[in-house]
Legacy VTK file of the C-alpha trace (Angstrom):
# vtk DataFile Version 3.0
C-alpha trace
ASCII
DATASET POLYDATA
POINTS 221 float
65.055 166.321 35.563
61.939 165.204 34.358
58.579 165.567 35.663
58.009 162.521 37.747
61.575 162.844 38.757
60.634 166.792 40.128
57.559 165.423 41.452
59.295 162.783 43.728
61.645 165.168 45.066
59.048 167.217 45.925
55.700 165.169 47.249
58.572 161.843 48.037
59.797 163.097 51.530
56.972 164.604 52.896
54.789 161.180 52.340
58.182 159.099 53.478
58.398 161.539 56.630
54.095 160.953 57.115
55.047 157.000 56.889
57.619 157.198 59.223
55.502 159.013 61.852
52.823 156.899 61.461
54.969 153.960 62.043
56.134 155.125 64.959
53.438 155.752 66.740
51.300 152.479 65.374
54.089 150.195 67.732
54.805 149.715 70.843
58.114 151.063 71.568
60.436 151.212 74.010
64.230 152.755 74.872
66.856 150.874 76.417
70.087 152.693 77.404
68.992 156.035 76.673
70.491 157.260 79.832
73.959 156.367 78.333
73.126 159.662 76.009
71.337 161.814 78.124
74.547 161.626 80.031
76.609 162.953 77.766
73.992 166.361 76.804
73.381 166.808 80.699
76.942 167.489 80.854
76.951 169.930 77.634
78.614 167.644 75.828
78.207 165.619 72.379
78.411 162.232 70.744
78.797 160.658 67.211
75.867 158.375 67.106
76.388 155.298 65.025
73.869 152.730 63.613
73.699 150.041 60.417
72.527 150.999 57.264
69.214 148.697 57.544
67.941 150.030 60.832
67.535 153.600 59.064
63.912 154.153 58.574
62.700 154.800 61.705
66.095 156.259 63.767
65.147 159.886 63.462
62.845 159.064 65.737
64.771 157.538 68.229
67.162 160.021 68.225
65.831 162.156 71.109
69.291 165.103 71.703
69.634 168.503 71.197
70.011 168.394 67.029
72.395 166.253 64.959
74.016 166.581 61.289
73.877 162.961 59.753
76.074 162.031 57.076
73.852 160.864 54.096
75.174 159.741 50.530
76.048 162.245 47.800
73.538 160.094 45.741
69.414 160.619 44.194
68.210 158.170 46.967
70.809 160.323 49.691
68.898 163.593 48.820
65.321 162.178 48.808
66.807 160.869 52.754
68.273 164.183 53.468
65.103 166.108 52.599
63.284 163.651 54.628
65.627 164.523 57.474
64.446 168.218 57.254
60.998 167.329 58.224
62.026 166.203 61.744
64.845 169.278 61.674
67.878 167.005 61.028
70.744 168.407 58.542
72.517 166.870 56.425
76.585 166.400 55.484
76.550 164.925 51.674
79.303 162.797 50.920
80.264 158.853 51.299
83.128 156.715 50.334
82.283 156.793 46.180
81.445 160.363 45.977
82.381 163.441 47.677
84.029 161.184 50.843
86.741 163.019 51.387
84.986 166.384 51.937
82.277 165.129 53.662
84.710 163.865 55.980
86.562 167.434 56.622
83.109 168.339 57.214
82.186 166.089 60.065
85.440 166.850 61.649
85.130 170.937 61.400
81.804 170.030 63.088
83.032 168.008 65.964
83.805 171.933 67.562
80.285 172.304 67.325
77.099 171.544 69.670
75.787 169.281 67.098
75.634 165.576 67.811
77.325 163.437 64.679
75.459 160.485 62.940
76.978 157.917 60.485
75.955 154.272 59.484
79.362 152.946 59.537
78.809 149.885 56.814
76.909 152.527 54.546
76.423 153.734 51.879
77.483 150.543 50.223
78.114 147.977 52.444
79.474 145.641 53.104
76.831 144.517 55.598
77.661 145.456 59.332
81.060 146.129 58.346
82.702 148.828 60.242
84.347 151.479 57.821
87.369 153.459 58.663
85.510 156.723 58.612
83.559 156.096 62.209
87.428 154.986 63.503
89.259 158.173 62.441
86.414 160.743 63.010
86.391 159.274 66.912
90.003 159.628 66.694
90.412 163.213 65.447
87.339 164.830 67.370
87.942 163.027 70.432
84.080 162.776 70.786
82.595 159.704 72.556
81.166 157.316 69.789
77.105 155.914 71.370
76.439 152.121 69.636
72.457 152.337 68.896
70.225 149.960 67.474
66.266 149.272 66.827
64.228 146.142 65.922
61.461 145.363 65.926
58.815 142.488 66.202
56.889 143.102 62.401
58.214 143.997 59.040
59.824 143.162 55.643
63.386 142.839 54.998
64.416 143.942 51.478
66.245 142.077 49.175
69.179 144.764 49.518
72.526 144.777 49.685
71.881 145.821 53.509
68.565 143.712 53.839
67.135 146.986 54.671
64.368 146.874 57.470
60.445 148.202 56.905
58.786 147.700 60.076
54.913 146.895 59.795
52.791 147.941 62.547
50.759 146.512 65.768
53.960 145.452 66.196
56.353 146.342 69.123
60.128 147.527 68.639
62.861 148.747 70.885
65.900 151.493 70.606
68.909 150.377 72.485
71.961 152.825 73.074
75.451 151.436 73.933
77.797 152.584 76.657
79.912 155.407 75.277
83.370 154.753 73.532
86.466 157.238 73.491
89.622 156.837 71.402
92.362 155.853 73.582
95.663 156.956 71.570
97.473 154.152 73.635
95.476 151.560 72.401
95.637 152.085 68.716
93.401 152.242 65.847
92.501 148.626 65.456
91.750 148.172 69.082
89.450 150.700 68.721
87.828 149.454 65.732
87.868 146.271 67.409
85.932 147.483 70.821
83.678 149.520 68.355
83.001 146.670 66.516
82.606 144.413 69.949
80.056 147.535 71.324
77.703 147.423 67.813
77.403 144.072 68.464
76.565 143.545 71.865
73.754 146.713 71.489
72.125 145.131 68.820
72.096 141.820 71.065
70.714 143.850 74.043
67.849 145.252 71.729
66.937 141.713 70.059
67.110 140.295 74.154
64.336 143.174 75.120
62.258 141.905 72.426
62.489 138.297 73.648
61.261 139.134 76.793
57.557 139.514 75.131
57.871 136.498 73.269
58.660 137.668 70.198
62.085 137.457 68.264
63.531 140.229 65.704
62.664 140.353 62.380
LINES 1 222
221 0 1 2 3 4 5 6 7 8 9 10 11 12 13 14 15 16 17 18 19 20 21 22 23 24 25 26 27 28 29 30 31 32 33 34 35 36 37 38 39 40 41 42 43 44 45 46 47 48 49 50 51 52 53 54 55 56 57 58 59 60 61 62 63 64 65 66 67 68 69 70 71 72 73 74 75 76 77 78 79 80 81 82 83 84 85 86 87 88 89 90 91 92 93 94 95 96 97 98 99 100 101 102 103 104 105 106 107 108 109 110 111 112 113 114 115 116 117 118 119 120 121 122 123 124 125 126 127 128 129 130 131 132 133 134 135 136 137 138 139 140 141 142 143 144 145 146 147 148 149 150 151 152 153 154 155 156 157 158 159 160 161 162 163 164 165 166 167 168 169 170 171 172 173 174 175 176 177 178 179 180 181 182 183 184 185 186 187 188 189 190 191 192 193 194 195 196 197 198 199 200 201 202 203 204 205 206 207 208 209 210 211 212 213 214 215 216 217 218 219 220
């Protein structure tokens, strides 16, 4: 690796995990749903957490539970993320559908006997766009762990000319964290009614968060 690539290995995630802070506390933010959560650790229990690619940047910090292992992409950019992850003591599984899937995915699911919470951007690392992936579907199935929708947006920022129009959020701005109502596998119902409810949950969280916003006038970037 050369120099400048060592260098942004090294100095990259600390300034990304300084921006993100700063962001974060520069808006106005709010939580919707986090009870739905809370619920779930109260009772000793844990959750896969699931979010879209573009809403990334500033989730660590709405992630409020007892510690979580996210899965991140075996990629450069997925280590510079996973070492930013360490900052605000969040591990990492490596692996996504191109590279390493298949054992990240034995991973997550040896895991799921563990009192770790489970996070995965279901249309990611890829895309397509808010499409659901199997691997959110079958790690519900197999760890029989309640899957929590969540969502943020936010009033001011940038979207990215990326494959996942990824969100930067600018701040004096305001922004809102909305959690979905738990959802379990049912073995009666199927795989594609689950993916279907899954997909029907992500949807109607992200619609509760953008509705909060409205309230103060302001739409969703």
């Amino acid at each position: 690796m050369r120099l400048g690539g060592r260098l942004l290995v090294v100095v990259g995630p600390f300034l990304a995990a300084f921006v993100i802070r700063l962001l974060f506390s520069l808006n106005r933010i709010e939580f919707v749903g986090e009870a739905q959560p809370q619920a779930i650790w109260r009772r000793g229990e844990h959750l896969i957490l699931a979010f879209w690619h573009d809403q990334l940047l500033l989730m660590v910090k709405g992630y409020r539970g007892p510690g979580s292992k996210i899965l991140i992409s075996a990629s450069k950019d997925g280590e510079l993320i996973a070492r930013v992850m360490r900052y605000f003591g969040q591990q990492a599984v490596r692996g996504s559908s191109s590279r390493g899937g298949r054992a990240a995915f034995k991973e997550l699911v040896a895991l799921s006997r563990e009192k770790v919470d489970l996070v995965i951007t279901p249309d990611g690392p890829k895309g397509p766009r808010h499409e659901l992936k199997d691997g959110l579907v079958q790690l519900a199935r197999l760890s029989g762990r309640p899957v929590v929708p969540m969502a943020f947006v936010c009033s001011r920022g940038h979207r990215f000319n990326s494959w996942d129009r990824f969100l930067l959020p600018y701040p004096f701005g305001r922004g809102v964290f909305a959690f979905g109502e738990p959802l379990r596998f049912d073995r009666e119902e199927g795989v594609e009614r689950f993916r279907e409810r899954l997909i029907e949950a992500m949807e109607l969280n992200q619609q509760t968060a953008q509705a909060r916003l409205e309230e103060y006038g302001v739409s969703a970037v």
